[in-house]
LOMAR-183550 format. One record per atom (N, C-alpha, C): residue number from 1; atom name; x, y, z. Coordinates in Angstrom, 2 decimals. Layout:
N
     n   atom      east     north        up
   NUM     CA         X         Y         Z
...
This chain:
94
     n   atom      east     north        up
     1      N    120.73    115.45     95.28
     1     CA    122.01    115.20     95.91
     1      C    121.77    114.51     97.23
     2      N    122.51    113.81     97.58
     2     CA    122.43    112.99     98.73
     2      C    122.88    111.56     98.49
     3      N    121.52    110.59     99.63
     3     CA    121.53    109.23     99.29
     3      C    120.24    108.94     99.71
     4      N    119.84    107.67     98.51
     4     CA    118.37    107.14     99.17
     4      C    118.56    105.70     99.83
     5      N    117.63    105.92    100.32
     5     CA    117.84    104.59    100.73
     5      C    115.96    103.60    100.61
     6      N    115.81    102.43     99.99
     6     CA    114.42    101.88     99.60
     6      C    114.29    100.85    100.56
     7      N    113.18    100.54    101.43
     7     CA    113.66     99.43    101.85
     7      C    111.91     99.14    101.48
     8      N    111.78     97.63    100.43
     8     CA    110.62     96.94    100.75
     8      C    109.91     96.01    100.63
     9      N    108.66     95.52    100.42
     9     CA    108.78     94.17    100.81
     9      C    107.57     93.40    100.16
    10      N    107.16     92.11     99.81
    10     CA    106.35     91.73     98.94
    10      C    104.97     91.88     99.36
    11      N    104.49     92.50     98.94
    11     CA    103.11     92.90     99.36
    11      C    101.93     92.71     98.07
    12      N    100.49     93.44     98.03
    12     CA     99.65     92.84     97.03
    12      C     99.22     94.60     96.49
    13      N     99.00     94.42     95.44
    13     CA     98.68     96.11     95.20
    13      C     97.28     96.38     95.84
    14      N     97.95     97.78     96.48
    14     CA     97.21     98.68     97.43
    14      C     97.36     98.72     99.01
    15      N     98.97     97.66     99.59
    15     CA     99.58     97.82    100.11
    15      C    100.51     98.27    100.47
    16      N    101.28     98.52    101.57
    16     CA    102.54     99.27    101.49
    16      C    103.61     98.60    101.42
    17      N    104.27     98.91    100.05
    17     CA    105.57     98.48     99.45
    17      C    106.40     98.41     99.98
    18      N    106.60     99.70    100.94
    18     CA    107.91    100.13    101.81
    18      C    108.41    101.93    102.08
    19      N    109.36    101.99    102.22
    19     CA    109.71    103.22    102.65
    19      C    110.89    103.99    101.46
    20      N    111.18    104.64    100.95
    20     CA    112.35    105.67    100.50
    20      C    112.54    106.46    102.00
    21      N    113.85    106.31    101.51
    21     CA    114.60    107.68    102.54
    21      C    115.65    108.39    101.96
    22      N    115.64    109.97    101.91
    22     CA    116.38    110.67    101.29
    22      C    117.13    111.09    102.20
    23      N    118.41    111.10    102.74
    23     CA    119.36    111.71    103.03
    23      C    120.26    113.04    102.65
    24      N    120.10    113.94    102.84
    24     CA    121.29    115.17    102.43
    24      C    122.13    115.05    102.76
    25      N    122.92    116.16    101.87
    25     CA    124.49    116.27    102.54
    25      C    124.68    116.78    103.67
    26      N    124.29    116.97    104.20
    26     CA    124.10    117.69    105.58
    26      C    123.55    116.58    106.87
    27      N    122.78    115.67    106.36
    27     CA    122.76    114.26    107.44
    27      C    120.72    114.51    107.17
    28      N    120.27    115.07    107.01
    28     CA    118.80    115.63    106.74
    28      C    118.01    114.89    105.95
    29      N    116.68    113.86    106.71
    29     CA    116.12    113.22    105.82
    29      C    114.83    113.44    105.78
    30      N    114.07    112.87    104.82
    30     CA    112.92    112.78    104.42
    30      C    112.45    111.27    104.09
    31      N    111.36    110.56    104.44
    31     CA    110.74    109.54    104.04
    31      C    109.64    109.47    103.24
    32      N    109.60    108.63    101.89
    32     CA    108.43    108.67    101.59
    32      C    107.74    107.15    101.89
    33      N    106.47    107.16    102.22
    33     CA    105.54    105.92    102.33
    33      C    105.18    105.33    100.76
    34      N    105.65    104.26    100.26
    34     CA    104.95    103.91     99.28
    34      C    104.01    102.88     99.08
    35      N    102.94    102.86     98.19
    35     CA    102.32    102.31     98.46
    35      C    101.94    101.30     97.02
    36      N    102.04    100.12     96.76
    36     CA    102.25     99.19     95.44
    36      C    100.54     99.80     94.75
    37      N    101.25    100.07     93.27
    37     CA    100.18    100.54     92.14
    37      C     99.99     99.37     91.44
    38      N    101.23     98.86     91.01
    38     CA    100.83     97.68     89.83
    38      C    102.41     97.29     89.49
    39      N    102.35     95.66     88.98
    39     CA    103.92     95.77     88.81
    39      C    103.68     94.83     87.35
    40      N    104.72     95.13     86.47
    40     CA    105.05     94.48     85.21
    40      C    105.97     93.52     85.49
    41      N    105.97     93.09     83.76
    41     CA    107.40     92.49     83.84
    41      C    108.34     93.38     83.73
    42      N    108.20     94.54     83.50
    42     CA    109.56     95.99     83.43
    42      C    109.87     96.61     84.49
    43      N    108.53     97.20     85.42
    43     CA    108.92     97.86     86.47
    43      C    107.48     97.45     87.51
    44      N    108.02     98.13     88.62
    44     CA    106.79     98.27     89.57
    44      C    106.60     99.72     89.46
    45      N    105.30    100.15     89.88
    45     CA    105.01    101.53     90.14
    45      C    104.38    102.03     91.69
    46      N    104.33    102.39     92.06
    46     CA    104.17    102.55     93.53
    46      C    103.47    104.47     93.87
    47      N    102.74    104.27     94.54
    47     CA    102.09    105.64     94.81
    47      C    102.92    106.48     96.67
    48      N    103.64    106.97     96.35
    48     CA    104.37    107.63     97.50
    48      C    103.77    109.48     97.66
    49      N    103.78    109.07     99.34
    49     CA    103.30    110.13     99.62
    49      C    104.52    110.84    101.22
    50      N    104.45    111.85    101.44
    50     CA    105.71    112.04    102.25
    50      C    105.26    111.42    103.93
    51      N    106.24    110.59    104.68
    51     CA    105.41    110.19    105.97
    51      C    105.58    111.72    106.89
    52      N    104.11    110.73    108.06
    52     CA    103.76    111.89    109.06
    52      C    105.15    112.32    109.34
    53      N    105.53    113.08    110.03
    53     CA    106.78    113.63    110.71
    53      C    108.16    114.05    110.25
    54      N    107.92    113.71    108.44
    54     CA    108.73    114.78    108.15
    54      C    109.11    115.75    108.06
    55      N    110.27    116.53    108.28
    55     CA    111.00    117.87    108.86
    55      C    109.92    118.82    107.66
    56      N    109.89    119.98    108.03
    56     CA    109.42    121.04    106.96
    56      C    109.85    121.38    105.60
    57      N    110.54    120.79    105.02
    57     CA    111.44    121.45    104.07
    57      C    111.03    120.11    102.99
    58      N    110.17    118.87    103.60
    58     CA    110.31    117.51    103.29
    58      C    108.77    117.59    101.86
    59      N    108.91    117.58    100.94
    59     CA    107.83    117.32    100.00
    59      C    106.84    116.40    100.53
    60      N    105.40    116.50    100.97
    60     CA    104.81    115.70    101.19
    60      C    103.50    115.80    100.34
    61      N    103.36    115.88     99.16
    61     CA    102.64    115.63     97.78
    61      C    102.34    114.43     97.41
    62      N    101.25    113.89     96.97
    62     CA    101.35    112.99     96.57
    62      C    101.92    112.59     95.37
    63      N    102.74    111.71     94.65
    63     CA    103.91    111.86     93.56
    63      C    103.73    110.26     93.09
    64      N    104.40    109.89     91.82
    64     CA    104.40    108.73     91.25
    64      C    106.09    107.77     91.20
    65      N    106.19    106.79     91.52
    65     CA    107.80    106.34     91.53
    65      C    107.43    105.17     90.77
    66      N    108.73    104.85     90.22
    66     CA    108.54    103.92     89.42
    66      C    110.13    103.47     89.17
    67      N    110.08    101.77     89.74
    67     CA    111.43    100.84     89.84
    67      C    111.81    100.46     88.74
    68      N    112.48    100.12     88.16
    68     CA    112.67     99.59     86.73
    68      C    114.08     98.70     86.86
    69      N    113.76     97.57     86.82
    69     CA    115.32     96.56     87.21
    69      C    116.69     97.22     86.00
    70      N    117.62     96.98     86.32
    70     CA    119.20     97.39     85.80
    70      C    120.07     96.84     86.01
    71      N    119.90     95.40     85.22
    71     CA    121.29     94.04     85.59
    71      C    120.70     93.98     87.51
    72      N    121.83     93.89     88.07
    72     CA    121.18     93.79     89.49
    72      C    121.02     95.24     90.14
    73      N    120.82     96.23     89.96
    73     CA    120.38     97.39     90.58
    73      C    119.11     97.43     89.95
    74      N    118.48     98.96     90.57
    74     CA    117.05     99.18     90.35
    74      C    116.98    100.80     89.87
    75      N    116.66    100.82     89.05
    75     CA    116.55    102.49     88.61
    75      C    115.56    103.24     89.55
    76      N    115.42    104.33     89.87
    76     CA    114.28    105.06     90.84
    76      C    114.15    106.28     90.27
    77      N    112.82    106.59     90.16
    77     CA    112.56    107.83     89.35
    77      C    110.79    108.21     90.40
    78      N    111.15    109.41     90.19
    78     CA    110.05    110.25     90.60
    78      C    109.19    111.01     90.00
    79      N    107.94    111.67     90.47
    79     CA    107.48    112.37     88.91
    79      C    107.44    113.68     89.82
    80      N    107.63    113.74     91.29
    80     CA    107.65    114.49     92.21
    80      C    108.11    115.85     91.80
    81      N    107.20    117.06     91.62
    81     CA    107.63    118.64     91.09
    81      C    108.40    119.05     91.67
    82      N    108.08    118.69     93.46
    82     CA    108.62    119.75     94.76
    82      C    110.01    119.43     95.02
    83      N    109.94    118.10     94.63
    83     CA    111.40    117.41     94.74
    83      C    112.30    117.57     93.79
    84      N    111.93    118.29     92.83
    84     CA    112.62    118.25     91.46
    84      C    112.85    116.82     90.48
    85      N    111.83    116.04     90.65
    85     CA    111.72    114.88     90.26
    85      C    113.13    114.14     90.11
    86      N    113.20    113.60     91.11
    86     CA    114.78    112.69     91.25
    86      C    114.47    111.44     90.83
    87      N    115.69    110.95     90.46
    87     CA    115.90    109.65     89.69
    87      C    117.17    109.35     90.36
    88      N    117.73    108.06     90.64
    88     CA    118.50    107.36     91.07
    88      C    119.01    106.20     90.86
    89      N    120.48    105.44     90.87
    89     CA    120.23    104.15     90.76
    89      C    120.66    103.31     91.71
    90      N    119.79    102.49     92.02
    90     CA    119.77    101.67     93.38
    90      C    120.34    100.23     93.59
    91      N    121.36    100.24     94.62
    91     CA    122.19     99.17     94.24
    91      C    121.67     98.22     95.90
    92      N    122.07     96.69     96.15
    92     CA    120.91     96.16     97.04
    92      C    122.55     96.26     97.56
    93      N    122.02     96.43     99.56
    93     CA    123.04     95.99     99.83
    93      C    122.35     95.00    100.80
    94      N    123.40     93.93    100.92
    94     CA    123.15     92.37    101.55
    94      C    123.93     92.19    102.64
């Protein structure tokens, strides 16, 4: 529950992709660092881990995400246990 927010950017695998940010209902976030695994023609996959200075409550595991295009949005899925493996769909805003 909440909102994410992805922001990232063209990089080479084993760089950093960019950031997730999870928002609660409550205003309460968490960031994850991701970092580019490999990308297809279907999806990218990205290795996210939680950044320094997230609040306590914030999963900082290392976990698997994986983008998968959807007309113009982006599907977001997690394999994340602690997080309850969230999935999302991500729309660009411009």
């Amino acid at each position: 529950m909440g909102t994410f927010r992805l922001t990232v950017e063209k990089v080479a695998v084993g760089e950093k992709l960019g950031t997730l940010r999870h928002i609660d209902l409550l205003g309460g976030t968490c960031d994850d660092v991701l970092t580019l695994e490999r990308v297809t023609e279907k999806e990218i996959v990205a290795d996210a881990v939680g950044a320094k200075g997230n609040r306590g409550v914030c999963e900082q595991a290392l976990h698997t995400v994986r983008l998968t295009p959807v007309g113009d949005d982006l599907r977001y899925e997690s394999d994340s246990k602690g997080s309850g493996r969230p999935e999302a769909r991500l729309s660009r805003i411009r």
